[in-house]
C-alpha positions in Angstrom: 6.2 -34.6 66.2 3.2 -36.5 67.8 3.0 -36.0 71.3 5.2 -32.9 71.6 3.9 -30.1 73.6 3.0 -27.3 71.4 5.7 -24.9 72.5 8.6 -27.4 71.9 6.6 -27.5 68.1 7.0 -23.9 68.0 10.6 -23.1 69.0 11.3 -26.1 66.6 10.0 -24.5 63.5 10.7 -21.2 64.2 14.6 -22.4 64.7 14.1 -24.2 61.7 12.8 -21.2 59.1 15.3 -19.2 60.4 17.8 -21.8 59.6 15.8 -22.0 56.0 16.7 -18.0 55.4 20.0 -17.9 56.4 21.6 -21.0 54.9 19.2 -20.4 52.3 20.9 -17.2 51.3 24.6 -18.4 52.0 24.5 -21.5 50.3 23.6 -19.6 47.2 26.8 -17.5 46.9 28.0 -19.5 44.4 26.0 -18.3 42.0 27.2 -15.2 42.5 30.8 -15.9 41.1 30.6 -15.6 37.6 27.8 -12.0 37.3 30.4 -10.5 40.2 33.2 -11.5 38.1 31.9 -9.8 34.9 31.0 -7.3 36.4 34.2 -6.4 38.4 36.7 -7.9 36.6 38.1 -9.1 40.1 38.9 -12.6 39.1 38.0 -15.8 40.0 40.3 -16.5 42.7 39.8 -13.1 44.3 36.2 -13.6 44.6 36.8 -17.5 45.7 39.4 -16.1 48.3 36.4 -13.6 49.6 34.2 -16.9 49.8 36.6 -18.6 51.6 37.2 -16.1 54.3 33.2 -16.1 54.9 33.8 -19.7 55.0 36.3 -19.9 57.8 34.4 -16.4 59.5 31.3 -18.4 59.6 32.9 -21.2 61.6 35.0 -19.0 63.7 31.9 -17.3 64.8 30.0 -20.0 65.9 31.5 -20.9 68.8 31.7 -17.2 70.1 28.0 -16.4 69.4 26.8 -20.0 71.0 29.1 -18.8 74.3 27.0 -15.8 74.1 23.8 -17.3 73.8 24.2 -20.0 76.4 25.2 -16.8 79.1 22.7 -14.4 77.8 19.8 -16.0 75.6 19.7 -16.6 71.9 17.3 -13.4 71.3 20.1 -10.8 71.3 22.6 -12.9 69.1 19.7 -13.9 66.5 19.0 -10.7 66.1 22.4 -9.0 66.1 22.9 -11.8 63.4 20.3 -11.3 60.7 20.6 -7.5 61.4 24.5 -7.9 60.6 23.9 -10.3 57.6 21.3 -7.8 55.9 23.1 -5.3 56.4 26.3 -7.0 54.5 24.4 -8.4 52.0 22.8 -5.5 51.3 26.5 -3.6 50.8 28.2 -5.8 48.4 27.4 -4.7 45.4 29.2 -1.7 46.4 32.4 -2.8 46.9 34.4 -2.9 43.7 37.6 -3.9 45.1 39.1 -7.7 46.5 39.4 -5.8 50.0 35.8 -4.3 50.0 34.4 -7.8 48.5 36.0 -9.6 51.4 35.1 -6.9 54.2 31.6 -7.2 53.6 31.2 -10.7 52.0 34.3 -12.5 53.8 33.3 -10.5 57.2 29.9 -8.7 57.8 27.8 -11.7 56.4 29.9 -14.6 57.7 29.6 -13.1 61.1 25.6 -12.5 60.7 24.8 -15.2 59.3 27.4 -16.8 61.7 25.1 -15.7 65.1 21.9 -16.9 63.6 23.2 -20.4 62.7 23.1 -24.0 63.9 25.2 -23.5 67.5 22.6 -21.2 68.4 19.7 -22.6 67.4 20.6 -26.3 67.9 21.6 -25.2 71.5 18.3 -23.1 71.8 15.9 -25.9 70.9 17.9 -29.0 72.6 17.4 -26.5 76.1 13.8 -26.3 75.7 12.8 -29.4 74.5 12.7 -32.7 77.1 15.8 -35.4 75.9 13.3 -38.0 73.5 12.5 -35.0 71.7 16.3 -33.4 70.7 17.4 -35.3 68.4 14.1 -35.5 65.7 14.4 -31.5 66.4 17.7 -31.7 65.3 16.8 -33.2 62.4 13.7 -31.0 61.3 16.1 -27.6 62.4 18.6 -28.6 60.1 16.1 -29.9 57.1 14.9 -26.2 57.7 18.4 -25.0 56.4 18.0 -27.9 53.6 14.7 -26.4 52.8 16.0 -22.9 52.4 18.4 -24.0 49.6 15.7 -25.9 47.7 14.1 -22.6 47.9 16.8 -20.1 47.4 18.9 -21.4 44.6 16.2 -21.6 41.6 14.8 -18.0 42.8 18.1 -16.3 43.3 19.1 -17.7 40.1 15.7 -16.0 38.4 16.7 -12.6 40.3 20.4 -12.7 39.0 18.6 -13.2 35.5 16.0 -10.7 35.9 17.3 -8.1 38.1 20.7 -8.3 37.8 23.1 -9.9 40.8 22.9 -6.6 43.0 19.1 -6.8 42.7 19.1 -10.0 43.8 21.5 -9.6 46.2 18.7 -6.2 47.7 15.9 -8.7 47.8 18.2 -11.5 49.7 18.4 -8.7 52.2 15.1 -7.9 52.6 14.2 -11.8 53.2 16.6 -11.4 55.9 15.4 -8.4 58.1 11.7 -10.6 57.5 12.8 -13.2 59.8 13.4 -10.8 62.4 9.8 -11.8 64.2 10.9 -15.1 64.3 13.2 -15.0 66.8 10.8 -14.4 69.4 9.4 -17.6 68.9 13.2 -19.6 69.2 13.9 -17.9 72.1 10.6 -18.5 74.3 10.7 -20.3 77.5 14.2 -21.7 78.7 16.3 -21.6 81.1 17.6 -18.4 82.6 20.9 -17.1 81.0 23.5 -18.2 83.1 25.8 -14.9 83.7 29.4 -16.5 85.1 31.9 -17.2 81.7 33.8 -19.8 83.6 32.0 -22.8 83.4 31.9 -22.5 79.6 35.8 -22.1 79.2 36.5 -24.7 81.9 33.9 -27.0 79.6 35.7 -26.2 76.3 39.2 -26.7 78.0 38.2 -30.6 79.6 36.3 -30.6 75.5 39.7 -30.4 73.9 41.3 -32.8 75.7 38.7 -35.9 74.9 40.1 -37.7 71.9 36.6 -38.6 70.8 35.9 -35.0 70.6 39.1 -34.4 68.5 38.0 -37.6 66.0 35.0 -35.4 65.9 36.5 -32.4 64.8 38.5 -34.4 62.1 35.6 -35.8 60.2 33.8 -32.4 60.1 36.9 -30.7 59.0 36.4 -33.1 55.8 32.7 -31.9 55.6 33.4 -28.4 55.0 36.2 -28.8 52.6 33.4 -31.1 50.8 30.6 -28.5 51.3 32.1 -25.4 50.5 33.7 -26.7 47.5 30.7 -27.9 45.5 28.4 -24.8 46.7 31.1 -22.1 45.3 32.7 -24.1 42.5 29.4 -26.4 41.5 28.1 -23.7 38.7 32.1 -23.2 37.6 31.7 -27.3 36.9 28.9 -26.7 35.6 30.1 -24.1 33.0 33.0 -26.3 32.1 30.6 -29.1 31.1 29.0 -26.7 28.5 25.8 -26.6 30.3 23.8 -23.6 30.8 24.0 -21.8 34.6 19.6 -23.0 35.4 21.9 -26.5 36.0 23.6 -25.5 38.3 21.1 -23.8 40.3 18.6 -26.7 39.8 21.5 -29.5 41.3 21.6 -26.7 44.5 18.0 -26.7 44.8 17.7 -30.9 44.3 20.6 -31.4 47.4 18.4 -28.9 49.1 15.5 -30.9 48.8 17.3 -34.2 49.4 18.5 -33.0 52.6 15.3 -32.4 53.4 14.6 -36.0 53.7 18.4 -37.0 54.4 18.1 -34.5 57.6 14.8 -35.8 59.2 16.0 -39.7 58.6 19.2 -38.9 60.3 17.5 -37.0 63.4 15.6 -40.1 63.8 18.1 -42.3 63.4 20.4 -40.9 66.3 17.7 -42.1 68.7 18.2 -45.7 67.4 21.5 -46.0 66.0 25.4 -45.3 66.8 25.9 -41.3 65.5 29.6 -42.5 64.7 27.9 -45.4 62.6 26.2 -42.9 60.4 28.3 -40.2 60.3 30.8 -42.9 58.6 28.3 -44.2 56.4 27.2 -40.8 54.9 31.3 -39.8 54.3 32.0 -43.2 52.7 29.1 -42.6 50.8 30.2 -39.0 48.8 33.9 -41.0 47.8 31.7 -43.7 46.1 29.7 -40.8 44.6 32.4 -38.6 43.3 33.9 -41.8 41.8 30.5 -42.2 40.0 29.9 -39.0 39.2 33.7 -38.8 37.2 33.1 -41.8 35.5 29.6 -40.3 34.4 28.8 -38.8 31.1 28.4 -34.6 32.3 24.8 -34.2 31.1 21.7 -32.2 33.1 21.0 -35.6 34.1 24.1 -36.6 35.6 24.3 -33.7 37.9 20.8 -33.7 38.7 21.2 -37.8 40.1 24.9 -36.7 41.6 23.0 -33.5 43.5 20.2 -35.6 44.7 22.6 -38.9 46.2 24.8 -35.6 47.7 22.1 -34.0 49.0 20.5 -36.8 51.2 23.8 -36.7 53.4 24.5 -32.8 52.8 24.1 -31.2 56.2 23.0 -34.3 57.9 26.0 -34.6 59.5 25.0 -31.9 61.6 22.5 -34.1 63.7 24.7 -36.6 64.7 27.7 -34.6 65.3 25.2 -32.6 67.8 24.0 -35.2 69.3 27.7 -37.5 69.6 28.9 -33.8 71.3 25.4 -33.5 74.0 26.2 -37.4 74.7 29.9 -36.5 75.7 29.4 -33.6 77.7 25.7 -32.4 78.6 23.4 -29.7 76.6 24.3 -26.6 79.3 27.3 -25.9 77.1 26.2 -27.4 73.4 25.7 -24.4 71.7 29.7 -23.2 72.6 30.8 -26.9 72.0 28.9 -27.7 69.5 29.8 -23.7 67.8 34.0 -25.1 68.4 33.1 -28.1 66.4 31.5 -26.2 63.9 34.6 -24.2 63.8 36.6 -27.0 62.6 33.6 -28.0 59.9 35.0 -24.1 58.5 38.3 -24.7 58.3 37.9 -27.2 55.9 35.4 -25.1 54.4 38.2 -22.2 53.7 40.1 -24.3 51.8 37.7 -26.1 50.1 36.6 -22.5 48.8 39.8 -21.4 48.2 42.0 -24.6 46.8 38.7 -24.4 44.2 39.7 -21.3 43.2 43.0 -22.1 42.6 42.6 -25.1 40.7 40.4 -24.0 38.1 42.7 -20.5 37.8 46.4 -22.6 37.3 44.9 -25.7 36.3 41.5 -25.0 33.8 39.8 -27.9 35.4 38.7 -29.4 39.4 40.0 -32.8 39.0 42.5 -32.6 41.6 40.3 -31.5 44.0 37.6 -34.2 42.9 40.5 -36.2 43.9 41.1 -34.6 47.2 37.8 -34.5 48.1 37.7 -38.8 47.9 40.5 -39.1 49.9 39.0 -36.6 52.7 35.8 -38.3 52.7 37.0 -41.6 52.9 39.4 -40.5 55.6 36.4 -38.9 57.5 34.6 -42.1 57.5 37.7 -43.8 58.9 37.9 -41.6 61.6 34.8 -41.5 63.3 34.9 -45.3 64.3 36.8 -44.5 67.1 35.1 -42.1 68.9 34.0 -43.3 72.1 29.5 -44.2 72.5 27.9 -46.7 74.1 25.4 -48.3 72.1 21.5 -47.0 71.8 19.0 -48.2 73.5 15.9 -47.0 71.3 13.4 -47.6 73.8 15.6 -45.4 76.2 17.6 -42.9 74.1 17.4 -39.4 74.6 19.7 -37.1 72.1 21.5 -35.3 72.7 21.7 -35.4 76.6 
């Protein structure tokens, strides 16, 4: 961040820890599965369907709650978010029934966490930042999300352990209504909100009909079939392998801290490189994974070195796919744009959740969707060739704009 202006520094990082807490919390859900299940009796596939509603919720918020901040500010829709998420969170061990679990866990926190996610707070920081700076914000934003799982998954595991899962699931809560005096910070400076709805339908109309957008959507569709999978179904995987549950939580943490790095090389790299080049790369690069990581021996170690190659292109997708959708159409509409996209990243997310479920409940293992999930990723890195960018001219490039 040398020569940044020290209020684009502090939107940045405030974007980016409240990134850490709320993708910190949600990508830890997984953990949940098994003490829920015990406790309720509910099933797995009842508890994977709730997962995979919150899933698609999540994405089907996005673009709503960036239309809303790009007319009236992020403050209002960060806060309504983390308010909305806390206040699910903190609900759930209350529900005892598939319907209640998916009320609060397939709706309320999907639709917080939702608001206080990367269409708003990618769109927030790319209006307040000049173009050379976007996309290494990008980059450190979404690391910030990274960061939070690092962070989340070993402690949430220790709370599960120590207090039990409704504990834990109180003091996730509580971390939640603490970020509160963050937002502030995101939402500093700016533009003023721009009150007339048109120009953002009229945007997402001309949006839809750009094949390079729709190539767009495709590979991100694969993403969150990917994602969603291994964060509710890794510590099942886990389980089947004989391994104790401190694996599965470690592997989360390790692709947490790997994206870490993965996110701030791939925020840099859209200033120099193709986005379409590495988003193509990174898919290609989870087939040959998966393949390695089935022909592996299922020790600590395996999962520990399959979690760490994983993590390095986890939720670095998100960086270029931001900055491929500012090149296309301009940052006044990014955070509905980019929320749509997003939206497409949950469908495949649902089903990723869900199929999971299914899988392990009819057929006692994930192999098939091991399977599946090669053939999506490959396809994915097939499909973003396509899409229509000029090359980059690093001395020049500004991303997105």
């Amino acid at each position: 961040m040398t020569g940044w202006s020290r209020p684009a520094v502090v939107v940045t990082l405030a974007a980016a820890a409240v990134l850490m807490v709320t993708m910190g919390a949600r990508n830890t859900l997984g953990l949940f599965v098994s003490p829920i299940n015990s406790s309720t009796g509910l099933g797995v596939v009842t508890i994977s369907f709730a997962l995979a509603i919150a899933q698609f919720v999540w994405g089907a918020v996005q673009p709503l709650a960036g239309a809303l901040a790009d007319r009236h500010g992020p403050r209002p829709v960060l806060v309504w978010g983390l308010v909305v998420l806390a206040f699910g969170t903190a609900l759930t061990p209350f529900m005892s029934s598939g319907i209640g679990l998916t009320l609060v866990l397939g709706l309320l926190t999907a639709i917080g966490s939702g608001s206080a996610s990367f269409s708003v707070l990618l769109g927030a920081a790319a209006q307040r930042l000049p173009p050379q700076a976007r996309g290494t914000a990008s980059g450190v934003i979404n690391a910030g999300g990274s960061f939070g799982q690092f962070v989340f998954a070993p402690i949430t595991q220790k709370l599960i352990q120590g207090v039990g899962w409704a504990g834990a699931m109180w003091a996730l809560a509580v971390a939640m209504l603490a970020a509160l005096p963050l937002v502030g910070l995101v939402a500093q400076g700016g533009p003023a909100p721009h009150k007339g709805g048109e120009g953002a339908w009229s945007a997402v109309r001309g949006a839809l009909r750009d094949r390079s957008y729709l190539l767009l959507h495709a590979g991100f569709f694969t993403c969150g079939f990917h994602i969603a999978f291994l964060v509710t179904h890794l510590p099942g995987e886990v389980d089947l392998c004989g391994l104790p549950p401190t694996v599965a939580s470690w592997s989360l943490a390790i692709i947490g801290l790997a994206n870490i790095a993965g996110s701030l090389l791939a925020g840099a790299a859209v200033s120099r490189y193709r986005s379409k080049l590495a988003l193509a790369l990174m898919y290609g690069s989870r087939a040959v994974l998966i393949l390695l990581y089935l022909a592996a021996p299922k020790t600590p170690a395996t999962f520990y070195f399959f979690a760490f190659g994983l993590g390095l292109t986890w939720l670095s997708t998100v960086p270029p796919t931001a900055t491929i959708v500012g090149k296309l159409f301009g940052i006044r509409y990014l955070a509905t744009l980019f929320g749509l996209t997003l939206l497409s990243h949950q469908v495949g997310a649902f089903f990723g959740a869900w199929l999971g479920g299914i899988a392990i409940e009819r057929l006692g293992s994930y192999q098939w969707m091991w399977y599946a999930d090669i053939a999506l990723a490959t396809f994915a890195a097939l499909v973003n060739l396509p899409i229509r960018e000029a090359p980059v001219h690093p001395a020049r490039a500004a991303a997105p704009a």
